[in-house]
N, CA, C and O of each residue as an XYZ file, in Angstrom:
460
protein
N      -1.095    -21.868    -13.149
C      -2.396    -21.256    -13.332
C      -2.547    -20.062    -12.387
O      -2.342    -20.295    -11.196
N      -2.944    -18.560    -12.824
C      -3.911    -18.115    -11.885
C      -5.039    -18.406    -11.892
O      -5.487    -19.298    -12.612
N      -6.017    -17.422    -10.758
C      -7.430    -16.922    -10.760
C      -7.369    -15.280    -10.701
O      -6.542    -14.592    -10.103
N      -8.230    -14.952    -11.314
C      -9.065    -13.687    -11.240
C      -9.991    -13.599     -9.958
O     -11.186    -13.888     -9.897
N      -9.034    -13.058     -8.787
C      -9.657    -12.886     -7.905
C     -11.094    -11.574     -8.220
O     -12.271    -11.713     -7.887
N     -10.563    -10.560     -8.834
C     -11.515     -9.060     -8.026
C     -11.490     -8.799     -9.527
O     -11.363     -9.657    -10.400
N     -11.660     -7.201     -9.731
C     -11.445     -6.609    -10.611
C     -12.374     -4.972     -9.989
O     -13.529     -4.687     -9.673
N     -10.715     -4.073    -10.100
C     -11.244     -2.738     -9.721
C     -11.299     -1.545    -11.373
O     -10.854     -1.606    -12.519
N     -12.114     -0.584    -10.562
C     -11.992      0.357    -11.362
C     -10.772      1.674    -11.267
O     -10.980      2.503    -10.381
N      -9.911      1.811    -11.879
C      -8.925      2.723    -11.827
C      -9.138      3.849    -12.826
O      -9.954      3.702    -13.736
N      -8.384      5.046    -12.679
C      -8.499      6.595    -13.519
C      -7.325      6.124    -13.616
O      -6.517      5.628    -12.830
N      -7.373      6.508    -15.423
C      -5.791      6.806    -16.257
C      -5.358      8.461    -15.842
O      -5.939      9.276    -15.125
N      -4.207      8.544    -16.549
C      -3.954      9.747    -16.130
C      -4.792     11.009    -16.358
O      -4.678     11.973    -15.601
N      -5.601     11.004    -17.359
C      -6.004     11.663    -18.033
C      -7.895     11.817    -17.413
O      -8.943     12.386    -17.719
N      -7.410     11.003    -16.531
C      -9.119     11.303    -15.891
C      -9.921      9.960    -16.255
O     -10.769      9.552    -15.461
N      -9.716      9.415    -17.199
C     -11.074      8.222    -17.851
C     -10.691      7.459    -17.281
O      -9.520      7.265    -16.953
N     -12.199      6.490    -16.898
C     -11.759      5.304    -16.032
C     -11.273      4.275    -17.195
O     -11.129      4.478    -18.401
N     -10.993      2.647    -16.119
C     -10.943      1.648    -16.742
C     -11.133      0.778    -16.009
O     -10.862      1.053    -14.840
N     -11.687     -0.700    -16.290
C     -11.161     -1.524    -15.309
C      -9.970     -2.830    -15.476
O      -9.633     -3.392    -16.518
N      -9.529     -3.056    -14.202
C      -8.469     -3.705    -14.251
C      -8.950     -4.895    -13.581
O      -9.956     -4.739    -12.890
N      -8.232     -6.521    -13.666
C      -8.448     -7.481    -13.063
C      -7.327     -7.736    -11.973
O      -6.100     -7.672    -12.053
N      -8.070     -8.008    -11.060
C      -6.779     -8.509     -9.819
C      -6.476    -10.218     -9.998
O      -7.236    -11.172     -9.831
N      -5.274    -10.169    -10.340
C      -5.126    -11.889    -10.698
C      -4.133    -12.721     -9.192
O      -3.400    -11.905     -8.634
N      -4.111    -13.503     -8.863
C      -3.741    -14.426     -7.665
C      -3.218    -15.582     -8.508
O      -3.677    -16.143     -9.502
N      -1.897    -15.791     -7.655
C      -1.274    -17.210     -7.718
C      -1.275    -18.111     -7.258
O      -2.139    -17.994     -6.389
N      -0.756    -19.350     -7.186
C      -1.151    -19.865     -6.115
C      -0.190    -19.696     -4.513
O       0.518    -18.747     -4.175
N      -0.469    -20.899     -3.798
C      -0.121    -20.829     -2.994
C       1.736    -21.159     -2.658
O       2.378    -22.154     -2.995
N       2.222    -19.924     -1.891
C       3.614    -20.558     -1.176
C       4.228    -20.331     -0.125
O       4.013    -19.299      0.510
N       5.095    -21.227      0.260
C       5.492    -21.009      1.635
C       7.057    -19.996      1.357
O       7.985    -20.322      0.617
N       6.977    -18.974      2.037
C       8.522    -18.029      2.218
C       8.637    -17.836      3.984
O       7.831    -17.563      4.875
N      10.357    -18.194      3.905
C      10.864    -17.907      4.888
C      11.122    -16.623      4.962
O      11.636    -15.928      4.085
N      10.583    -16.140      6.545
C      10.853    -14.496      6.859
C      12.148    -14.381      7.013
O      12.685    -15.378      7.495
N      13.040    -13.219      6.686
C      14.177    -13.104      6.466
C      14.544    -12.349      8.094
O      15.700    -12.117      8.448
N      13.414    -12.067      8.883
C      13.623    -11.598     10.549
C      13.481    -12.753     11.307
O      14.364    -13.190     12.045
N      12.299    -13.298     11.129
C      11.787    -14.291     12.121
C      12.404    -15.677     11.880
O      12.393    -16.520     12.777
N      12.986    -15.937     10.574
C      13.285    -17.413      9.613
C      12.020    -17.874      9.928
O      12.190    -19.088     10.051
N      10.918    -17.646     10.121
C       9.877    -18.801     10.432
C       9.212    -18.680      9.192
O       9.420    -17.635      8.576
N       8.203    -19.801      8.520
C       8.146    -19.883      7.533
C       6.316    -19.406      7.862
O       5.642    -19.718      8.843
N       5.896    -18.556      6.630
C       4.560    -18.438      6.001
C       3.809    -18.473      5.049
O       4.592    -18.243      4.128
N       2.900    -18.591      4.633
C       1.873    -18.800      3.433
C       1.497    -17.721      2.821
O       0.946    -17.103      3.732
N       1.417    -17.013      1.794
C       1.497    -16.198      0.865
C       1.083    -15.891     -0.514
O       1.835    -16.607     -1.175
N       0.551    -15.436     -1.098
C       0.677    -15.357     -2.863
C       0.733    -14.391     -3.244
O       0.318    -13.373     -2.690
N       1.448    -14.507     -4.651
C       1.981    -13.396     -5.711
C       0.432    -12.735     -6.117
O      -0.567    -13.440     -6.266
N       0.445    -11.612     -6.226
C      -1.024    -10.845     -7.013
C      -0.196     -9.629     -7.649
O       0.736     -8.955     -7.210
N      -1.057     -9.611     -9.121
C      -0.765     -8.656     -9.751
C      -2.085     -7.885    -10.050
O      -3.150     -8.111     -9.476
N      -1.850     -6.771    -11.200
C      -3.609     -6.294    -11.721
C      -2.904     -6.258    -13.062
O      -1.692     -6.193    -13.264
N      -4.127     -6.324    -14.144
C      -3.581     -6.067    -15.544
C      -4.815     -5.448    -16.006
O      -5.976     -5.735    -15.713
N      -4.376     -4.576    -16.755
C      -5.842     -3.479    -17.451
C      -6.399     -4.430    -18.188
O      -5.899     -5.543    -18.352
N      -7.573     -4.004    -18.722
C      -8.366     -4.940    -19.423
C      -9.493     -3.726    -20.468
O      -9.798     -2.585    -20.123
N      -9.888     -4.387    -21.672
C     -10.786     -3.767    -22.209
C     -12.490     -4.171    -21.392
O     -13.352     -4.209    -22.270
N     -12.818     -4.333    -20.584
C     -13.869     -5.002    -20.204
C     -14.577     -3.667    -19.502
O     -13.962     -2.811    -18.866
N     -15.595     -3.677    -19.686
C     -16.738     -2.639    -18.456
C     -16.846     -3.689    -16.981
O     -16.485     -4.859    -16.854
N     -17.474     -2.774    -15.996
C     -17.303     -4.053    -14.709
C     -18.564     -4.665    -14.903
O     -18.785     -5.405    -13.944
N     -19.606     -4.682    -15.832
C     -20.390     -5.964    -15.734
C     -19.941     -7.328    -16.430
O     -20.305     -8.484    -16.216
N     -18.996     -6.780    -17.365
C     -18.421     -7.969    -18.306
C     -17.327     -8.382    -17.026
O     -17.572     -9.527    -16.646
N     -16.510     -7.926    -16.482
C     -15.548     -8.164    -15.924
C     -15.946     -9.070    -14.729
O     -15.349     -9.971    -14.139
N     -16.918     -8.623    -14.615
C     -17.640     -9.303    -13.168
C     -17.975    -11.140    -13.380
O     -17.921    -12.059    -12.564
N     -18.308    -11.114    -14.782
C     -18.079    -12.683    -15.385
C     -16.989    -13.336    -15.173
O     -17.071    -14.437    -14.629
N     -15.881    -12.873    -15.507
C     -14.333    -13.829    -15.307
C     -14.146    -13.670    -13.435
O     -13.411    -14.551    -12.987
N     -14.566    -12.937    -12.633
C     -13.815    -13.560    -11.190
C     -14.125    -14.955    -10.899
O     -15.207    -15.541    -10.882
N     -13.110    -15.300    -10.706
C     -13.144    -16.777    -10.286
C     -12.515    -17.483    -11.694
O     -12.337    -18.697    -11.793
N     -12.284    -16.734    -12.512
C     -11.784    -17.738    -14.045
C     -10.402    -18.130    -13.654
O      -9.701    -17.506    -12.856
N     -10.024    -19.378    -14.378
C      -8.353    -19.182    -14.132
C      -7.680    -19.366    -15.614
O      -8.146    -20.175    -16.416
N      -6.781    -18.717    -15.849
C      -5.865    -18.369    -16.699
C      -4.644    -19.130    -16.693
O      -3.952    -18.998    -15.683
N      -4.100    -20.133    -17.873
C      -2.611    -20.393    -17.850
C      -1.648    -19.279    -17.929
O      -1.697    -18.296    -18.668
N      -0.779    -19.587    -17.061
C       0.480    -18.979    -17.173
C       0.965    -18.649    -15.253
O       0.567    -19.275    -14.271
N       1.732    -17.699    -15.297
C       1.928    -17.662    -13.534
C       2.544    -15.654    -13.234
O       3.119    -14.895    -14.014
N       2.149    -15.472    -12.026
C       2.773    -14.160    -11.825
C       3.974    -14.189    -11.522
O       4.435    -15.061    -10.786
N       4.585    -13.364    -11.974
C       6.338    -13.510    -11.877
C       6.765    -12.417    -11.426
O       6.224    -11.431    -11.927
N       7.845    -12.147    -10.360
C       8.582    -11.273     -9.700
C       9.352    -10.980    -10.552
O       9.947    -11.874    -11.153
N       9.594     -9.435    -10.894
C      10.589     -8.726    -11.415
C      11.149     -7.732    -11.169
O      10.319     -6.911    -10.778
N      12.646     -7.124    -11.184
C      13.048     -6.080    -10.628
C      12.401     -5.100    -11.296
O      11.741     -5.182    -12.331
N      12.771     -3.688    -10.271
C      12.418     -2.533    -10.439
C      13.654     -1.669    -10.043
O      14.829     -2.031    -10.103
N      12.980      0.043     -9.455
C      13.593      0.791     -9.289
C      12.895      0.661     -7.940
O      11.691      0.402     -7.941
N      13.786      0.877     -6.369
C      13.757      0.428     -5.452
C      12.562      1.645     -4.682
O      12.853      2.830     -4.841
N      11.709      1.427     -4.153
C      10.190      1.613     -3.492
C      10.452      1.315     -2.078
O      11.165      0.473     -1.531
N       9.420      2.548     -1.491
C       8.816      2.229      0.216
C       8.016      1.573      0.250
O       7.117      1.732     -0.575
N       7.927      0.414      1.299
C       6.337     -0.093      1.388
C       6.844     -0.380      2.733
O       7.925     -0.864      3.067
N       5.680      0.080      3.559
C       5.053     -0.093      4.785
C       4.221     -1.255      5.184
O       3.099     -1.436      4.710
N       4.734     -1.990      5.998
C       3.962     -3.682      6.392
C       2.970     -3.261      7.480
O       3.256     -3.263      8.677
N       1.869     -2.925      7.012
C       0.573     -2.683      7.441
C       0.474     -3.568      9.123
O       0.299     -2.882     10.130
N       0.580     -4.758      9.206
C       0.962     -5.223     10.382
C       1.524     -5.016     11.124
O       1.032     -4.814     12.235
N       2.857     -4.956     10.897
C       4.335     -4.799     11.631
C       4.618     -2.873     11.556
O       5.636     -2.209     11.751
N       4.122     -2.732     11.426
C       4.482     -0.674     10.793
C       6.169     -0.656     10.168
O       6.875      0.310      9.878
N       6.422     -1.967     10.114
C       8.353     -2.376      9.473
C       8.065     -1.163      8.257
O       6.989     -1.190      7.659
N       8.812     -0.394      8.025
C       9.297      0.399      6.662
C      10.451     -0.494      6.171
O      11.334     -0.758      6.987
N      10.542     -1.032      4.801
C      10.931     -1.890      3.720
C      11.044     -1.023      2.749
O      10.459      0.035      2.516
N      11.949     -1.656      2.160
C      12.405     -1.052      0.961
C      12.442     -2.491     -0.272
O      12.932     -3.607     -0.444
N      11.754     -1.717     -0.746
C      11.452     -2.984     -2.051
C      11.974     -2.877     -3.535
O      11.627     -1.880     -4.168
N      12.605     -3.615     -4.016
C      12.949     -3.366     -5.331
C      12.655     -4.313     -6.596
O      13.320     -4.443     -7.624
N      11.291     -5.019     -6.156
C      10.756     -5.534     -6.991
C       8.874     -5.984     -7.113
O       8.168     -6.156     -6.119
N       8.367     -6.099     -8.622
C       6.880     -5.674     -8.482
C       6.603     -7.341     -9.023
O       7.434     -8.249     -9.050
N       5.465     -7.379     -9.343
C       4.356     -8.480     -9.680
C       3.935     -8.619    -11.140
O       3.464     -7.582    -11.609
N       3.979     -9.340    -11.709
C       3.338     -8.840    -13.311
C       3.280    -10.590    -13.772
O       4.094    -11.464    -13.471
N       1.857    -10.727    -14.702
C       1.311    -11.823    -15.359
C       2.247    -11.733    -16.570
O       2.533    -10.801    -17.321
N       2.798    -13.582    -16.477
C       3.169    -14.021    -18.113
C       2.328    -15.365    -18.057
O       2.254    -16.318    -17.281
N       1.693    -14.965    -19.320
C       1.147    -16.147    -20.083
C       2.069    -17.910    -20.085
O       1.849    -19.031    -19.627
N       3.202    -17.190    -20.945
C       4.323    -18.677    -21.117
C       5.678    -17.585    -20.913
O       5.887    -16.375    -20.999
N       6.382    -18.749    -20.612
C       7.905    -18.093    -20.669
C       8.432    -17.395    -21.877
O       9.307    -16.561    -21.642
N       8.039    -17.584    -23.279
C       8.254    -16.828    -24.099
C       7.481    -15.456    -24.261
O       7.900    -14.599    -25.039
N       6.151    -15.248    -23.376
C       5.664    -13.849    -23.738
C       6.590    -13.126    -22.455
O       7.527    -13.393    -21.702
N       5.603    -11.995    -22.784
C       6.090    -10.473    -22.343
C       5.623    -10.192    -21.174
O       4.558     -9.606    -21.368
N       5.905    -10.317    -19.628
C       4.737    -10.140    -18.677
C       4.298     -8.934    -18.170
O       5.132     -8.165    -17.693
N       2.567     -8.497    -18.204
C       2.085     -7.693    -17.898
C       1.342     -7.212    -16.705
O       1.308     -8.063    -15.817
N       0.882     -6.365    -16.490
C       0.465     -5.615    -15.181
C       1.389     -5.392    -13.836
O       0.987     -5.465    -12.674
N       2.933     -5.059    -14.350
C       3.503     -4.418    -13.267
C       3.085     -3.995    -12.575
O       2.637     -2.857    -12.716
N       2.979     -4.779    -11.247
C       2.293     -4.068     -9.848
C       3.285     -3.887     -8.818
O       4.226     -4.678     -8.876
N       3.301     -3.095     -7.954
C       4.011     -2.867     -6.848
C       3.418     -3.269     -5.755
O       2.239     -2.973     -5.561
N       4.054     -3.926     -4.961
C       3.518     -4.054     -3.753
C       2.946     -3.818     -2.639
O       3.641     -3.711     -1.628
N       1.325     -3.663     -2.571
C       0.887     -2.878     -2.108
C       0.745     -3.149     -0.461
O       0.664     -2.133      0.229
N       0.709     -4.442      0.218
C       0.498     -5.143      0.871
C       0.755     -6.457      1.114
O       0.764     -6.994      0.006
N       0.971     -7.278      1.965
C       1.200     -8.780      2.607
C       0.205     -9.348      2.058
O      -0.931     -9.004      2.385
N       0.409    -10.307      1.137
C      -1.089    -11.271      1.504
C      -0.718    -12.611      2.244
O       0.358    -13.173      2.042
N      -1.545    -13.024      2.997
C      -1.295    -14.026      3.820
C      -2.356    -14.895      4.134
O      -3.225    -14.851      5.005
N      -1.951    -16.152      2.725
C      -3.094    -16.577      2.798
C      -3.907    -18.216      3.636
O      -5.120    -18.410      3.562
């Protein structure tokens, strides 16, 4: 299961807004690959949505079957806001329903969550 944590408003390329939902997984423990010490964490993706933000503002807190799933990419900077560590990442975030669909809202990693 996720939840629908948030839901922001983003500009397409073209200037028009939209809004998108921020979805959360649950909870897990990953070992740091510096420290080996282990921490608490979750996967978050965003996926566009046809919704205005008063409709959208109804589903935070909804939860949805299916799970966010890690998938490769083409390899990215991200900066650990904490640590100022520069990382190199080569993989994003994106919602599948079931193992047979298609998963959506490729996100990149914008930040640690630590939950």
């Amino acid at each position: 299961m996720v939840t629908v944590k948030n839901y922001v408003v983003r500009l397409r390329k073209d200037g028009t807004e939209f809004v998108a939902l921020e979805l959360i997984g649950g909870l897990e423990m990953i070992k740091s690959n510096t420290t080996e010490k282990f921490y608490a964490t979750m996967r978050k993706c965003s996926v566009p949505s046809t919704f205005d933000e008063e409709t959208a503002k109804l589903f935070v807190g909804s939860q949805l079957p299916g799970e966010i799933v890690k998938l490769e990419c083409d390899p990215y900077e991200f900066v650990n806001k904490r640590t100022g560590e520069l990382m190199m990442l080569n993989h994003t975030y994106a919602y599948q329903a079931s193992e047979n669909e298609v998963a959506v809202g490729n996100t990149r990693v914008t930040e640690l969550e630590m939950a």
